[in-house]
N, C-alpha and C positions, 0 to 999 in steps of 0.2 A: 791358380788351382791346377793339381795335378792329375789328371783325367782318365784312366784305363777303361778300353773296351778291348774284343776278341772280335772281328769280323773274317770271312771272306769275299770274294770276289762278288758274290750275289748282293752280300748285304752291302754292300757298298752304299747305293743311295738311300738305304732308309739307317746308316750309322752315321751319313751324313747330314742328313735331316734331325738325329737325336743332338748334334753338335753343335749344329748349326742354330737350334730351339736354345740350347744351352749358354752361347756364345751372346745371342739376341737376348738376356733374362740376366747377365753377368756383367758388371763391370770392369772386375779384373780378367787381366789376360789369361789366359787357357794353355796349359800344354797336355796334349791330348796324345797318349800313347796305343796305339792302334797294335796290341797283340795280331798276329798275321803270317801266314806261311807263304800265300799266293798272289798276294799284294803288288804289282807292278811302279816302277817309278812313275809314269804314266796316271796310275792312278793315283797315285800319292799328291803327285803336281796338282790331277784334276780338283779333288778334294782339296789342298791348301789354297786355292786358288778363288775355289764355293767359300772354303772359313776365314778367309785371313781378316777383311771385313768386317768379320765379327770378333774380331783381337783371339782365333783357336789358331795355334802352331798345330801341327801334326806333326808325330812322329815315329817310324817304322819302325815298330820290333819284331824282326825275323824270328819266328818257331821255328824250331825241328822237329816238325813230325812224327818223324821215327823212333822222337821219345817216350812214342804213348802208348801201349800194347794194345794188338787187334781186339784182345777182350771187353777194352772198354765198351761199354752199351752207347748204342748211335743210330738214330729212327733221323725221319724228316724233321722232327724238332731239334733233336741234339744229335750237332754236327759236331766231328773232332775238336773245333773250335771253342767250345764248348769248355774245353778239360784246358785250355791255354790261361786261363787266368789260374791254376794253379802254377803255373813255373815263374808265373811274374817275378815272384821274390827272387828269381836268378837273373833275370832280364833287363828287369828295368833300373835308372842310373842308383848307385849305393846314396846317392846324395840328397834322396828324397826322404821327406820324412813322413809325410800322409800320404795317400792316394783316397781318392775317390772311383770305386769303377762302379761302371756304368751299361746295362744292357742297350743293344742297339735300336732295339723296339720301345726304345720311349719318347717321352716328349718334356723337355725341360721347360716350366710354362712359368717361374718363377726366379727369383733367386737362391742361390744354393751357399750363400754367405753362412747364415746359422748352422745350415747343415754342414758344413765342410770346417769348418774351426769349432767343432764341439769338442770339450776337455774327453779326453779317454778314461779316464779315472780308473787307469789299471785292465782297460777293457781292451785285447784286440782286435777286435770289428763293431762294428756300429749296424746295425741294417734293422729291417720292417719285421714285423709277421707274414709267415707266409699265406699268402691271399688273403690277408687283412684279418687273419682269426680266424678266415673261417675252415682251413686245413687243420684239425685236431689228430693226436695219435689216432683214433678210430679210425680216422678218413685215410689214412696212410697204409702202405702194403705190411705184408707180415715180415718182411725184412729189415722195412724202416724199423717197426716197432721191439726187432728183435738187437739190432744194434743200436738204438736210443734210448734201452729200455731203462739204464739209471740214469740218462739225465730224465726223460719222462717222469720218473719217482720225484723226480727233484720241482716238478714243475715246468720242466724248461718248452720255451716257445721256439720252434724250427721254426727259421729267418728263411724268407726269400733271397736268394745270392746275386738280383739282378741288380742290387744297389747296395753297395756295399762302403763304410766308410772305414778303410784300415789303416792300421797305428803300424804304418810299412818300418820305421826304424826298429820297434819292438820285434816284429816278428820275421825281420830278417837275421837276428839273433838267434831266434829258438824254432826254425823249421826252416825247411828246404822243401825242393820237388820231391827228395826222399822221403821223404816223410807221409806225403799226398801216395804214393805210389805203394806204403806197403800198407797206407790203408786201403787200397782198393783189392790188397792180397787180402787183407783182414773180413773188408766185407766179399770176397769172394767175387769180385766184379758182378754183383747185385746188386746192382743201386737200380733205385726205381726215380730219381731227380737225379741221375750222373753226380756231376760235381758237386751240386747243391748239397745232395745226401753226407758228403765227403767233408764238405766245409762246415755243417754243422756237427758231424761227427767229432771232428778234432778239436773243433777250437767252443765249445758247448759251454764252459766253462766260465771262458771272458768274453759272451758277446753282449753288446748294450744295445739296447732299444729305442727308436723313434717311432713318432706317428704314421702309421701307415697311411692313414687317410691323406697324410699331406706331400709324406716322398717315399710315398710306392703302392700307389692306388691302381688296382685293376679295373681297369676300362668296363669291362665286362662284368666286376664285380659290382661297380658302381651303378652302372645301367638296372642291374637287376633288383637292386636295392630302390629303385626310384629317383637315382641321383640324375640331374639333368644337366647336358653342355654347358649352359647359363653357368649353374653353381660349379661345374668341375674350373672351368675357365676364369672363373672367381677366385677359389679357393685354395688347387691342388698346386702342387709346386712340379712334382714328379709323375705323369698318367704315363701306365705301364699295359702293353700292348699284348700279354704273352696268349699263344695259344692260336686262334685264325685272328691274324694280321688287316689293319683297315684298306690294306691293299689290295689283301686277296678275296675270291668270290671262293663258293664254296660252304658259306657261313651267312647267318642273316644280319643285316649289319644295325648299327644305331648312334645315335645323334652323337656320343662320343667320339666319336670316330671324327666327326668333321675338322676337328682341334687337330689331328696329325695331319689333314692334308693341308690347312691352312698353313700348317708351317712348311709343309712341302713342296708348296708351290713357290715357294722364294730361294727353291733350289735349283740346278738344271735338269734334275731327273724329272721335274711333273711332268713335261706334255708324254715323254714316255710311259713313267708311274701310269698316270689316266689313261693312255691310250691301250696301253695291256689291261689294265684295270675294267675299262668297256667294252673290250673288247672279249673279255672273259665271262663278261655279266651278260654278255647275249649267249652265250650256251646253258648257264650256270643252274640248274634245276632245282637249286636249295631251297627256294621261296615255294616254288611250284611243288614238290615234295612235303614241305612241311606246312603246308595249308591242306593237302590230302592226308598227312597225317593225323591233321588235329580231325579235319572233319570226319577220318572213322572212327578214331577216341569219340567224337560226340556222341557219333551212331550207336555207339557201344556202349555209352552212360546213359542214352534216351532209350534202349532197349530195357536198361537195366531198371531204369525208372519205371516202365512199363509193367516191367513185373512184378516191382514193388508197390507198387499202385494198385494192380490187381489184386494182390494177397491181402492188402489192407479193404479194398471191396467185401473181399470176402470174410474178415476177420468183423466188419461190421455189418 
């Protein structure tokens, strides 16, 4: 299987932990192309070293940087890194004929055989809905909706880009990094998803669709829905981490979360992972805030009650 992710230096042990889930869940061998600008040999060694084990080769593809303009949009979620799986088609070997990429915040809890030799049937990309459905045009900015507005006529469903299944022979044929590039002129360097907005922009035409429920379930969204560890650990092939991370504090966490550190701990990052991880949960006021949040909400629906109570007094 041929594997693409985009990491830097930070994501290191949790692109490792997606690999390493991936490697443990596969019987065939892995080569795993680590889009990367700041990547040391060092660390390269350390990671083949964590995957080999698991039958995952790694292997460095140096970015250039300098190929991306300051205008691209980039917050603490989306890093430069971010826009490097668009140059892929110049980077990685001509001699490939699929890829599979793959965000560094997941966790492969299954096998990815169905999904990776599915026929393209004229399609070039493969991937989920974005956050399982429940992202509709309404929910998107006035930007999204203003450059997706004929395929939205058409029906179409914007794909989450963090799993992506593409037919790389087909479309190293009919696009380049040029192409990515004068569409970020076209939308004005207003994307409200970076490259996400970018890749369904262009390629809206030929993308096919799998179950999101099975490779490319939001953690989070799961949770919210009722879905429990038990049935995700059952069921899901691909749990997708985007958003506050099971690593960080800051966010209130849930039973889904347990499935990434489980496979974390059979890397060498845990005792670190965990010891930053508790040692951030002894300052982290998120729980302590949103229990004082909910309880003035109460305050403020038993007052309200109150005075609906009374008027109906007086009404009888």
């Amino acid at each position: 299987m041929n594997i693409v992710t985009a990491l830097n230096r930070k994501y290191i042990p949790y692109t490792t932990v997606m690999l390493l889930s991936l490697g443990m869940n596969n019987e065939e061998e892995v080569d795993a192309y680590l889009l990367n600008s700041e990547l040391t040999a060092e660390d390269i060694s350390l990671m083949q070293e964590t995957l080999s084990e698991y039958g995952v080769t790694v292997h460095s593809i140096v970015v250039d940087r300098g190929k991306f303009s300051d205008k691209l949009p980039r917050n603490e979620q989306w890093s430069i890194e971010t826009y490097y799986r668009l140059m892929m088609l110049e980077l990685l070997p001509e001699s490939l004929d699929r890829i599979l990429y793959l965000d560094g915040d997941m966790i492969i809890n299954g096998s990815l055989k169905d999904l990776y030799y599915l026929p393209f049937d004229g399609k070039e990309i493969i991937a989920a809905d974005d956050k399982c459905g429940l992202n509709q045009p309404e929910t998107y900015g006035p930007k999204n909706n203003e450059m997706l507005s004929e395929a939205y006529r058409y029906g179409y469903r914007y794909f989450n880009a963090g799993m992506m299944l593409m037919n790389y022979a087909e479309l190293r044929k009919n696009y380049s990094f040029q192409i990515y590039v004068k569409a970020f002129e076209a939308w004005d360097y207003q994307m409200e998803a970076p490259d996400q907005d970018i890749l369904n922009w262009v390629h809206w035409k030929k993308v096919g669709y799998v179950d999101c429920q099975k490779y490319n379930l939001f953690a989070r969204v799961a949770h919210n829905a009722g879905i429990t560890y038990d049935e995700v650990k059952k069921a899901v092939t691909i749990i997708h981490y985007p958003g506050y991370k099971p690593w960080e504090n800051g966010n209130v966490h849930f039973d889904i979360e347990k499935l990434w550190w489980e496979y974390a701990e059979k890397s060498p990052f845990y005792i670190s992972l965990m010891e930053h991880f508790i040692e951030s949960a002894m300052v982290d006021t998120t729980l302590e805030d949103t229990i004082l949040e909910l309880t003035e909400k109460n305050a403020e629906q038993m007052q309200l009650l109150d005075q609906i109570m009374a008027k109906m007094k007086q009404f009888m």
